[in-house]
C-alpha positions in Angstrom: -5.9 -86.4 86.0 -7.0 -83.0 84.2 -4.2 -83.6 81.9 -4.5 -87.4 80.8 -8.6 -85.9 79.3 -6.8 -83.0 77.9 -4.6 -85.5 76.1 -7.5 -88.1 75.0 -9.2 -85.3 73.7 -6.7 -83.8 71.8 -5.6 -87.6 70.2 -9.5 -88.6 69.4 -9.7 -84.7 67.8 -6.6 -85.9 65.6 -7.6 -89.1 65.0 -11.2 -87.9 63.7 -9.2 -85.1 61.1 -7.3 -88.0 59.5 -9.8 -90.4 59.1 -12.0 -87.9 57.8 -9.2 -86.7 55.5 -8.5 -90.1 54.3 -12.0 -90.9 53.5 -12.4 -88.5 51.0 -9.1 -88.7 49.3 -10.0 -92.4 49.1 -13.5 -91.2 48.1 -12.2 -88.6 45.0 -9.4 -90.8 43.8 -12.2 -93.4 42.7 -13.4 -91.1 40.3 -10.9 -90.2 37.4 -12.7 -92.2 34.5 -15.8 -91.1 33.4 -17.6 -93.2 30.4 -20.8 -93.4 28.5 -21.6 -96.5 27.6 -25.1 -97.9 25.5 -26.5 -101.1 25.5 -28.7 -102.9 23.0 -30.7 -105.7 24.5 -33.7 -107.3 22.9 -34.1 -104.1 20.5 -34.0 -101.5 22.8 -31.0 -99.3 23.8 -30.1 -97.4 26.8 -27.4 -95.2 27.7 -26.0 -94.3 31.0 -23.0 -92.7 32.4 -20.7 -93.7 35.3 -17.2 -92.9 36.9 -14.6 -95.7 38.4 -11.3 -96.1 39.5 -9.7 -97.8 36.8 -11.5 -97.8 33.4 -12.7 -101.0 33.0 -14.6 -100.2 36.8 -16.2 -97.3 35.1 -17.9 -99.3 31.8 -18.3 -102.4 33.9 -20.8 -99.8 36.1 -22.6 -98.0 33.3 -23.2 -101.6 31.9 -24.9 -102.8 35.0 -27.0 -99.3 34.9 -28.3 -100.1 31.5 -29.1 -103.9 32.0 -31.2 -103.2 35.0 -32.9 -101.0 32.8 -33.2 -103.1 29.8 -33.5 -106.7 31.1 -36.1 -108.3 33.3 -35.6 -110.2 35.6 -32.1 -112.2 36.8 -31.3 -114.3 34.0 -32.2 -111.5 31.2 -29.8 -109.2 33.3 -27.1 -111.6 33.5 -27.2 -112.4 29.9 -27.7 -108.7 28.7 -24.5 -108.1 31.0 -22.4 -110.8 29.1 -23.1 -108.9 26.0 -20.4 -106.1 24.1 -21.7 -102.4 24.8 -23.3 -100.9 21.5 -21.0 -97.9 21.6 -18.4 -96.7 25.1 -17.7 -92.6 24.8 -15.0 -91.9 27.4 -16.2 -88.1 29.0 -13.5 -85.6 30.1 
């Protein structure tokens, strides 16, 4: 009996490592691009920065950052997030 707990100890120790080890390869392999991107919306502009998977993930975010500061309300934000970026910088 001593030995089947020695087992399920040792299997849930492994079991904790890998999932732990995949969750933050999964967590840093989300973050290669880094952009700046600035929004102009009703005369004003804001800037933010954000990382993302792919590129387009990355700009999509820093978008969304700058309409929720630049828009109010829903339908502002949706329309200031259906317009071009004023200028995208990628960071390295």
């Amino acid at each position: 009996m001593a030995v089947n707990k020695l087992q399920l100890r040792l299997i849930m120790v492994v079991g904790a490592v890998v999932l732990v080890t995949v969750l933050m390869y999964s967590t840093f392999e989300q973050n290669h691009n880094e952009y700046e991107v600035c929004m102009t919306f009703k005369g004003a502009l804001h800037c933010a920065n954000a990382k993302g998977a792919t590129s387009a993930d990355a700009i999509r975010s820093a978008q969304a950052i700058d309409c929720e500061m630049l828009a109010n309300g829903r339908d502002e934000n949706m329309v200031c997030l259906d317009s071009p970026p004023s200028s995208v910088r990628e960071i390295k």
